[in-house]
Jmol script that loads the backbone (N, CA, C; Angstrom):
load data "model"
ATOM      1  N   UNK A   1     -38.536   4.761-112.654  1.00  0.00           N
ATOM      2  CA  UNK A   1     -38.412   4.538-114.092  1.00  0.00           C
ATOM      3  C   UNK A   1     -38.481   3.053-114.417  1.00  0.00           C
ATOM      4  N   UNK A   2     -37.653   2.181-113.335  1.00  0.00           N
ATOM      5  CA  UNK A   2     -38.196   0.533-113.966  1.00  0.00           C
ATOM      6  C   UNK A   2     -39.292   0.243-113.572  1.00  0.00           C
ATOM      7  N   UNK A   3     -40.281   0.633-112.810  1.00  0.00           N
ATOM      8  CA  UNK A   3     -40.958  -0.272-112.151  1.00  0.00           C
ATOM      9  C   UNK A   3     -42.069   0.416-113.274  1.00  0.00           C
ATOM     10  N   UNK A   4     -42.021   1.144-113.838  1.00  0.00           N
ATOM     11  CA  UNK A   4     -42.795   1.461-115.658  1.00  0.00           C
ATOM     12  C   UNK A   4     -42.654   0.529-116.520  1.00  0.00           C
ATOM     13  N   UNK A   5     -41.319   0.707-116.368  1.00  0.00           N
ATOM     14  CA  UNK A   5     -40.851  -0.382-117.488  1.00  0.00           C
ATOM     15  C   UNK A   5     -41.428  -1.823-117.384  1.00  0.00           C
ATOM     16  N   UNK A   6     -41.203  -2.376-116.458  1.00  0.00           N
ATOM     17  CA  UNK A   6     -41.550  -3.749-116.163  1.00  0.00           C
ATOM     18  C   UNK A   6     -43.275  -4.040-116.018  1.00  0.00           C
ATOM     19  N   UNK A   7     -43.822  -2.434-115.750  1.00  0.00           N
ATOM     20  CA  UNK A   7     -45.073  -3.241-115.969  1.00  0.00           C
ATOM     21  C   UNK A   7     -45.978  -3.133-117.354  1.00  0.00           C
ATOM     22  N   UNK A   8     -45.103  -2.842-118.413  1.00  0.00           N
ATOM     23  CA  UNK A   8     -45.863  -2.783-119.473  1.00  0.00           C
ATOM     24  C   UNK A   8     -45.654  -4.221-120.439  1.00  0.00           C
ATOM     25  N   UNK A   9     -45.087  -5.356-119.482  1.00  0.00           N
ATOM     26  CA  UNK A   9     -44.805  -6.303-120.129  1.00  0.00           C
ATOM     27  C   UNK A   9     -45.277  -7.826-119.652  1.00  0.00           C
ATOM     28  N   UNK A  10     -46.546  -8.731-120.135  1.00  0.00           N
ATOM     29  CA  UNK A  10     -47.397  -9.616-118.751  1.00  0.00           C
ATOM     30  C   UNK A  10     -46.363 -10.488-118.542  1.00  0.00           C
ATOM     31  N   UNK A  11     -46.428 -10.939-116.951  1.00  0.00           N
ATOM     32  CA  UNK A  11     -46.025 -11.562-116.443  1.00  0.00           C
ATOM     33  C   UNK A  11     -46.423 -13.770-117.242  1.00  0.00           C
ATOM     34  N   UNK A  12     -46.384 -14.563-115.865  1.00  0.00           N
ATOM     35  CA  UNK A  12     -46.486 -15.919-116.432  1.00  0.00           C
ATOM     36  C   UNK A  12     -48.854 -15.639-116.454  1.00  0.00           C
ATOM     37  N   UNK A  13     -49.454 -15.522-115.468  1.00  0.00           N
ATOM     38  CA  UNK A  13     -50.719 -15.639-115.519  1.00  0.00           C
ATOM     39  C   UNK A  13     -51.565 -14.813-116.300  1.00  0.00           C
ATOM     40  N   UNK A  14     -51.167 -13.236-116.724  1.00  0.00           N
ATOM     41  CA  UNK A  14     -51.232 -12.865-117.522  1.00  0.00           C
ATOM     42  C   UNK A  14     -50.841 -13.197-119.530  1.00  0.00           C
ATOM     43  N   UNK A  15     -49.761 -14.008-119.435  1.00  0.00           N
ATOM     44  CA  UNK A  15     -49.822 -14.979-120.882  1.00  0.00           C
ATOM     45  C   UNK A  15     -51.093 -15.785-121.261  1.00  0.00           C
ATOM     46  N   UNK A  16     -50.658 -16.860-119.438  1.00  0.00           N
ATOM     47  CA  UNK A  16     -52.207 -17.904-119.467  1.00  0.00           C
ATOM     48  C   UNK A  16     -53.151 -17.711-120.300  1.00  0.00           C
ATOM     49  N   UNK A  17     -53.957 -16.205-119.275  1.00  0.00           N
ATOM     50  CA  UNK A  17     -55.163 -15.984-119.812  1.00  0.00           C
ATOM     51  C   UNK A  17     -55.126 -15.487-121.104  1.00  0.00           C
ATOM     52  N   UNK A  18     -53.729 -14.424-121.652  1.00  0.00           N
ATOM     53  CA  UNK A  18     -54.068 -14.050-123.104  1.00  0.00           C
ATOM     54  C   UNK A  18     -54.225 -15.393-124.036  1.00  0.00           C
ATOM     55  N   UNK A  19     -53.274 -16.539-123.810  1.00  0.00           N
ATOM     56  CA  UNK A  19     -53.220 -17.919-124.581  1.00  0.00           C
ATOM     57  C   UNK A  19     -55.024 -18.693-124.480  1.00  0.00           C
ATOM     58  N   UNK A  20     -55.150 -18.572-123.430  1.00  0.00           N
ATOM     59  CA  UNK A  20     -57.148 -18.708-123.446  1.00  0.00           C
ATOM     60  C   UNK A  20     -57.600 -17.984-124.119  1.00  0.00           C
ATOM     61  N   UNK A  21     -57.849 -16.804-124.060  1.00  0.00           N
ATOM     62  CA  UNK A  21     -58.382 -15.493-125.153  1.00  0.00           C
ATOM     63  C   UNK A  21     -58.465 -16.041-126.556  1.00  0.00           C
ATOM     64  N   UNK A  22     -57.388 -16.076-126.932  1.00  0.00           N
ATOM     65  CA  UNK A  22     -56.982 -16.597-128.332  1.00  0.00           C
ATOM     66  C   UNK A  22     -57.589 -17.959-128.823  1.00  0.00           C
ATOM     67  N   UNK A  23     -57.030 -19.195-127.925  1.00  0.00           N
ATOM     68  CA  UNK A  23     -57.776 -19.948-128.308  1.00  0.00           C
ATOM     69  C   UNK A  23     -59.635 -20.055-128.428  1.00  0.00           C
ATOM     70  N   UNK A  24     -60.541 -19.184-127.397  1.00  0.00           N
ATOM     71  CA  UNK A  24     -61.586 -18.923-127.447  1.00  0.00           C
ATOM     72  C   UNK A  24     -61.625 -18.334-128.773  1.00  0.00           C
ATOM     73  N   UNK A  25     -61.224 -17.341-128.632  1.00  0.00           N
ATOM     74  CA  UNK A  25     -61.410 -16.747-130.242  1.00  0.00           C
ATOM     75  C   UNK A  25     -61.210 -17.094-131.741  1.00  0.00           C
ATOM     76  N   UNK A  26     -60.466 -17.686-131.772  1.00  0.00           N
ATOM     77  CA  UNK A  26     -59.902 -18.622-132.928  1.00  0.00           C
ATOM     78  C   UNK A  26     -60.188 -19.851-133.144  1.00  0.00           C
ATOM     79  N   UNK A  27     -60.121 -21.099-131.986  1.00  0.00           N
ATOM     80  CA  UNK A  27     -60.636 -21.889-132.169  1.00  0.00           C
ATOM     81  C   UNK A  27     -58.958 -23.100-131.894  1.00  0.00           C
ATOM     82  N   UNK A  28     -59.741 -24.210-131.837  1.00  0.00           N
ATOM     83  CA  UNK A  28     -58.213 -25.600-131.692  1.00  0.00           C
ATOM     84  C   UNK A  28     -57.761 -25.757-133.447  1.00  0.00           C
ATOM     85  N   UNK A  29     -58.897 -25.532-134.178  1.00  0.00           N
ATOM     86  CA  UNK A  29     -58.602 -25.591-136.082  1.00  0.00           C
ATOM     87  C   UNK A  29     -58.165 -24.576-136.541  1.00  0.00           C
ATOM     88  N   UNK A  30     -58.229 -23.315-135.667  1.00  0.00           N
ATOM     89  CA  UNK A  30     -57.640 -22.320-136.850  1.00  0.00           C
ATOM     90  C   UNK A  30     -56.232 -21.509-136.786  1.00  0.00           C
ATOM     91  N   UNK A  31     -55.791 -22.310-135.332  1.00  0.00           N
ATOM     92  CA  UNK A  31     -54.708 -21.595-134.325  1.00  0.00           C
ATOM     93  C   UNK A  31     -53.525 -22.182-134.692  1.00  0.00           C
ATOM     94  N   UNK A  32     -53.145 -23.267-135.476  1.00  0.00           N
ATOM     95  CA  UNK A  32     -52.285 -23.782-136.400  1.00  0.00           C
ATOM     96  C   UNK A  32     -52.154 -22.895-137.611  1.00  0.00           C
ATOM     97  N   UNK A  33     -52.579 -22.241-138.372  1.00  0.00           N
ATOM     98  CA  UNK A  33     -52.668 -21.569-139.313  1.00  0.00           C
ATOM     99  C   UNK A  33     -52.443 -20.263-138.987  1.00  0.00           C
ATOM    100  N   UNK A  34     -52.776 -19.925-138.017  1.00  0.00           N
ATOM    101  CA  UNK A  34     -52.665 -18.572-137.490  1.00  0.00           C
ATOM    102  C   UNK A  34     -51.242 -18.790-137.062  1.00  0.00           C
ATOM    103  N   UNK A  35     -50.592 -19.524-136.343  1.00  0.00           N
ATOM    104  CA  UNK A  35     -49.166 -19.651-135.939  1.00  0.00           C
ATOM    105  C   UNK A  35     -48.226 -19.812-136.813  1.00  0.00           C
ATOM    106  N   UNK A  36     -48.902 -20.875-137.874  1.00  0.00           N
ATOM    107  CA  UNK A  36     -48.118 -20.644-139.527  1.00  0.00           C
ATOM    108  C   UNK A  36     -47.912 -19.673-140.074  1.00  0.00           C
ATOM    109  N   UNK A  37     -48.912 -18.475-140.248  1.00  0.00           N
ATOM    110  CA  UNK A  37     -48.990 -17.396-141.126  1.00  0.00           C
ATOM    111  C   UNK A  37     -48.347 -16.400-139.850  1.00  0.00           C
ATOM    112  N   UNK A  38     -48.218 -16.644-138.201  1.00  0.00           N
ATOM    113  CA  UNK A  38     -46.968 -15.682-137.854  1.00  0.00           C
ATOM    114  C   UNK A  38     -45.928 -15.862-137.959  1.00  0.00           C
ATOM    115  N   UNK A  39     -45.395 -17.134-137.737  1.00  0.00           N
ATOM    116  CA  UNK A  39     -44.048 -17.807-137.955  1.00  0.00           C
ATOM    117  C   UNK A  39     -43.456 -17.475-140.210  1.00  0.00           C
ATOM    118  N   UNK A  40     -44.438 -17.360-140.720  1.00  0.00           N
ATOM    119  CA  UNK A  40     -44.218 -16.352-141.749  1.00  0.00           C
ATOM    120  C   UNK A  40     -43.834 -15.363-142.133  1.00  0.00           C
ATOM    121  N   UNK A  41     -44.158 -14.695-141.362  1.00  0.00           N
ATOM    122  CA  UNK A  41     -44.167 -13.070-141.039  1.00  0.00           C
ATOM    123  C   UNK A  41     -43.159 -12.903-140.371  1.00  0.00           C
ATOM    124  N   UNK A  42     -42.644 -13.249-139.183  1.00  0.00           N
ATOM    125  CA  UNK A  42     -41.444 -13.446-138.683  1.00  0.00           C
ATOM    126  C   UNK A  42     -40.131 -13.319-139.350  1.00  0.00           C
ATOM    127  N   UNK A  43     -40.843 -14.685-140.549  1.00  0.00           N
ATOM    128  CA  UNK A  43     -39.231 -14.961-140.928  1.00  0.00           C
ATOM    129  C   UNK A  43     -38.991 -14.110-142.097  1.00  0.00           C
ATOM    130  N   UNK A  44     -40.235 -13.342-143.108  1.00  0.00           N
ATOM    131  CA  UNK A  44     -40.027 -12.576-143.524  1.00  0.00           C
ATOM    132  C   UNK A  44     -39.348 -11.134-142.913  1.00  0.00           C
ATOM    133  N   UNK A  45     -39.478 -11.163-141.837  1.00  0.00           N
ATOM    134  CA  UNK A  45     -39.416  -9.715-141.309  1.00  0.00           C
ATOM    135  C   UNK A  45     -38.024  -9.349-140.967  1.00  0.00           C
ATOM    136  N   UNK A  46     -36.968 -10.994-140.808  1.00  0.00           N
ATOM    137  CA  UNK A  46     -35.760 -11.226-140.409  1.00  0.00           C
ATOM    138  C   UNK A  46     -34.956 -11.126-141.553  1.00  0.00           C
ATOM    139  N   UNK A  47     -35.734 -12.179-143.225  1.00  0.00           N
ATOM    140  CA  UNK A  47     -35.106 -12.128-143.988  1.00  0.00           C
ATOM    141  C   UNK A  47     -34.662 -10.783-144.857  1.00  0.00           C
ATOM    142  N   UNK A  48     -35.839  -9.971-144.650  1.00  0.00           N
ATOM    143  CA  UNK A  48     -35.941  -8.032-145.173  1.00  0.00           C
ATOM    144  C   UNK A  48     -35.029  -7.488-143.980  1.00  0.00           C
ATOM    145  N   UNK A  49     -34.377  -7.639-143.052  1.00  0.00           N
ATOM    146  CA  UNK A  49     -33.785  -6.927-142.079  1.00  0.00           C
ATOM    147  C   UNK A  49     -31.826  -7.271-142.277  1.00  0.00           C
ATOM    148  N   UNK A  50     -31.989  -8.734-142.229  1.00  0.00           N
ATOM    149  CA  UNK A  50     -30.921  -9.204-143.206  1.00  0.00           C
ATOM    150  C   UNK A  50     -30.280  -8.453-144.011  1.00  0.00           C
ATOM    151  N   UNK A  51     -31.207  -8.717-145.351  1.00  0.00           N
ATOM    152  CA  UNK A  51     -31.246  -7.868-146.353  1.00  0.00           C
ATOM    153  C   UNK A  51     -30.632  -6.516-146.160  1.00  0.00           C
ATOM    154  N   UNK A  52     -31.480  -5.431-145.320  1.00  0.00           N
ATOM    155  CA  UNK A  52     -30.790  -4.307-145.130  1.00  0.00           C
ATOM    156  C   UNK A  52     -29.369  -4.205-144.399  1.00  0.00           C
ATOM    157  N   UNK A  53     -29.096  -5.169-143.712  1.00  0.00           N
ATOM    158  CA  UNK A  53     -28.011  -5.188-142.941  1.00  0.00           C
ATOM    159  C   UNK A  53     -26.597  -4.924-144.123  1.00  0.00           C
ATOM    160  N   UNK A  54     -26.614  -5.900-144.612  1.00  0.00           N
ATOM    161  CA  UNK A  54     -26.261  -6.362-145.666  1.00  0.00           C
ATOM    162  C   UNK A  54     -25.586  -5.188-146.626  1.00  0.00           C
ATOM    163  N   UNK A  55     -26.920  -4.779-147.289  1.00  0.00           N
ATOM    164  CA  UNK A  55     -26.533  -3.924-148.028  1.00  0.00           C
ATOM    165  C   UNK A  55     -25.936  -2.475-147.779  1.00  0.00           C
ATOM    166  N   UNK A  56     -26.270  -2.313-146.162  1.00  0.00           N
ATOM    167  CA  UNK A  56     -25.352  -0.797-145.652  1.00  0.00           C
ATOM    168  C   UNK A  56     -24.153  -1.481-145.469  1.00  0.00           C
ATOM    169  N   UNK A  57     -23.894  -3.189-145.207  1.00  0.00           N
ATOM    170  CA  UNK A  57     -22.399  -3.458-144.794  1.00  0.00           C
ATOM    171  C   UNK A  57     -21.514  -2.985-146.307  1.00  0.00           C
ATOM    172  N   UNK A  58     -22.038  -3.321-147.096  1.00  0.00           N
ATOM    173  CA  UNK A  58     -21.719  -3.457-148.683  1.00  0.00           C
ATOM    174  C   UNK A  58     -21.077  -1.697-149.107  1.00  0.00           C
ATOM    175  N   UNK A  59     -22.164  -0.948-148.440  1.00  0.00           N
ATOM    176  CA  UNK A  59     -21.845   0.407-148.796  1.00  0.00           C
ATOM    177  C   UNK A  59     -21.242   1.317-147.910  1.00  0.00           C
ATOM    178  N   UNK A  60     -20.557   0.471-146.856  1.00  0.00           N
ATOM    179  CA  UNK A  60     -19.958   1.177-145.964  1.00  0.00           C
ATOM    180  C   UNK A  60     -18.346   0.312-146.137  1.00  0.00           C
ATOM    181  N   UNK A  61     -18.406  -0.637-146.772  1.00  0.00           N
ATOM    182  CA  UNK A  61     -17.062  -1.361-147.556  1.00  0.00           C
ATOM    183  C   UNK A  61     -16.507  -0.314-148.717  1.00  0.00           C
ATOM    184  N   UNK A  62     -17.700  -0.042-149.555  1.00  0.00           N
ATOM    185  CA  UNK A  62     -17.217   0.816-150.678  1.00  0.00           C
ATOM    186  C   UNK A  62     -17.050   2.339-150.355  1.00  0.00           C
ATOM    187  N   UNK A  63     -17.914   2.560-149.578  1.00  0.00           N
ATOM    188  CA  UNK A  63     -17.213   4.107-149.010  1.00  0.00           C
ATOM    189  C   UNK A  63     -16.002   3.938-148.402  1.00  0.00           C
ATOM    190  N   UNK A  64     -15.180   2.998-147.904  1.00  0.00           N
ATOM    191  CA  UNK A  64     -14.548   2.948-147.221  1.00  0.00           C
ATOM    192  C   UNK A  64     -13.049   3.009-148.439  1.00  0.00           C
ATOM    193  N   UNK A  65     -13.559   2.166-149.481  1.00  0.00           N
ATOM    194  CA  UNK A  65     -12.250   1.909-150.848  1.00  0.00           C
ATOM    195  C   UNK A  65     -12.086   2.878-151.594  1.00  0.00           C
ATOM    196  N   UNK A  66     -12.965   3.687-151.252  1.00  0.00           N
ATOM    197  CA  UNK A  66     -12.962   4.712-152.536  1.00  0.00           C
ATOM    198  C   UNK A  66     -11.866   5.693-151.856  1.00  0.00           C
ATOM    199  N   UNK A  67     -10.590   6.112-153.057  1.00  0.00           N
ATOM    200  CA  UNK A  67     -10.177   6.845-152.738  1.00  0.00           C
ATOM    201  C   UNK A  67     -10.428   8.291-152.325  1.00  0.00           C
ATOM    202  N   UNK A  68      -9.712   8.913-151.267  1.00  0.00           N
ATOM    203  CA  UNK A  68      -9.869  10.478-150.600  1.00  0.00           C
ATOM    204  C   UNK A  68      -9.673  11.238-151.555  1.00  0.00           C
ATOM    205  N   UNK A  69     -10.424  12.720-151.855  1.00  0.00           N
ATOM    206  CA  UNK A  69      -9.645  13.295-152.413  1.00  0.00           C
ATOM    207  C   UNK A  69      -9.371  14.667-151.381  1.00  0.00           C
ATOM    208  N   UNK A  70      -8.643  15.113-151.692  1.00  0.00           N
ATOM    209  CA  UNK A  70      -8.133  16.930-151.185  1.00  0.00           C
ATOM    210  C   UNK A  70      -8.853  18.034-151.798  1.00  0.00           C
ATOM    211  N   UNK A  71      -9.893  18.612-151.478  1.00  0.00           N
ATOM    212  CA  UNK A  71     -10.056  19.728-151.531  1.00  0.00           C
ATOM    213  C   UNK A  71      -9.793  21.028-151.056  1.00  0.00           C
ATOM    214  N   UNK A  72      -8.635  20.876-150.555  1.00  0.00           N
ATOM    215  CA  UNK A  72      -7.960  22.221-150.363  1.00  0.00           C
ATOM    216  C   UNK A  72      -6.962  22.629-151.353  1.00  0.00           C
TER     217      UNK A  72
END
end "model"
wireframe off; spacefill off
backbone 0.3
color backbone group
């Protein structure tokens, strides 16, 4: 079961070459922009996750104040 696990994830020479890939493909001018617009995305993706955190903490405060009632 680990030795699955571990290989669906590249090692250091496997990065290398994906980091070559990319730059071939993209270019030394456009790979700044491309790292901008992920580092974007990122932090959007943290600040919307936040966000949800947040608001179940909020509604698990108020479920928590609201008085019980007895239905029996």
């Amino acid at each position: 079961m680990l030795n699955g696990f571990l290989i669906a994830f590249p090692g250091g020479p496997e990065l290398i070459l994906i980091a070559f890939i990319v730059l071939l493909l993209f270019g030394g001018k456009k790979l700044p922009e491309l790292m901008k617009g992920l580092g974007k995305g990122i932090r959007e993706f943290n600040n919307a996750k936040a966000n949800i955190e947040s608001e179940v903490k909020e509604s698990m405060k108020e479920l928590e104040n609201q008085p019980k009632s007895n239905k029996d």
